[in-house]
Every structure is written in C-alpha cells, then in structure tokens.
C-alpha positions as CSV (number, residue, x, y, z in Angstrom):
1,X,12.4,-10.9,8.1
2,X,9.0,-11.3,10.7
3,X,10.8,-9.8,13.2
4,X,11.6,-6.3,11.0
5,X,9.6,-3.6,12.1
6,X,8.9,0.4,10.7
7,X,8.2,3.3,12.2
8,X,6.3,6.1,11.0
9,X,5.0,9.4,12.2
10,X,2.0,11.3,10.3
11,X,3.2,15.0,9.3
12,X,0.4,15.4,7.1
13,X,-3.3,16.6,8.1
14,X,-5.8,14.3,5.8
15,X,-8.2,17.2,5.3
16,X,-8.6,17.9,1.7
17,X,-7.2,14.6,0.9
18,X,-9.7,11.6,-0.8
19,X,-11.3,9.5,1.5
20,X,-8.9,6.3,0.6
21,X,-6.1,8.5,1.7
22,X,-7.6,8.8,5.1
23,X,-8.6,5.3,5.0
24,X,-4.7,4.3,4.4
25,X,-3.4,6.8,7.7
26,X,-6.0,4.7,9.8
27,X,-5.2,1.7,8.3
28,X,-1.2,2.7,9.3
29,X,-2.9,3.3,13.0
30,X,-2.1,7.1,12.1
31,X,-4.9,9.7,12.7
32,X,-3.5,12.9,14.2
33,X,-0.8,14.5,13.3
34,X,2.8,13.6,15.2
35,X,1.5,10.5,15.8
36,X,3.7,7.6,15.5
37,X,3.1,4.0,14.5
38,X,5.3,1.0,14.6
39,X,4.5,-1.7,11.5
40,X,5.8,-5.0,10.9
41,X,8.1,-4.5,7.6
42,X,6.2,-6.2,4.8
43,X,5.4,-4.8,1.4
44,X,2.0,-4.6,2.1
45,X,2.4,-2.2,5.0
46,X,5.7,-0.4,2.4
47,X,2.5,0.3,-0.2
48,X,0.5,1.6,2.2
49,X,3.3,4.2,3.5
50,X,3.8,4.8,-0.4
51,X,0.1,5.6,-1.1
52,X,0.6,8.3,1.6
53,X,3.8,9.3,1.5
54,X,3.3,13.0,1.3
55,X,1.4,12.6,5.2
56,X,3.9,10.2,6.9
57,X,7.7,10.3,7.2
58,X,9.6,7.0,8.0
59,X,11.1,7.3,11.2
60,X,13.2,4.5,12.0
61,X,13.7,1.0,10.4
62,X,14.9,-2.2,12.6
C-alpha cells in the first residue's frame, strides 16, 4: 500500500475560507487554483482532502 499514490487538483480559491482551510491546500502542496498535486495514499493525507473537499477534486488514484 506505500507505493499507492493520489492525485488532486485545487478548483477552489481559498479566499473567504478560515485560515486552517488554507493551511490544509498548502499542506496538500495546493496554492493556486488548477494546480495539481500527487500524494502518497494514506488516511492522513484522505483527511486532509476531506477537510477541503469543496477546493480540490480527486483526479486520479494508482
């Protein structure tokens, strides 16, 4: 399961949004909008996308 990654691409702007929001998109290495970031699959990284999962769509999974 170490070798299981994710993909996500922001499609929300984190203006307006609370500060921990923001925090999260960096955190996902997400900070303009398009922008796409490939994670290792762990349920840390599956509670961050769910924290902001109104800004970031899942793009692929492998």
């Amino acid at each position: 399961m170490a070798d299981k990654t994710i993909t996500v691409e922001q499609t929300g702007s984190p203006l307006r949004r609370p500060a921990v929001q923001r925090q999260t998109l960096v955190g996902l290495g997400l900070n303009k909008l398009r922008r796409r970031s490939t994670l290792p699959d762990t349920p840390q990284t599956r509670g961050m996308i769910a924290k902001v999962q109104h800004l970031v769509r899942i793009v692929d999974e492998s």
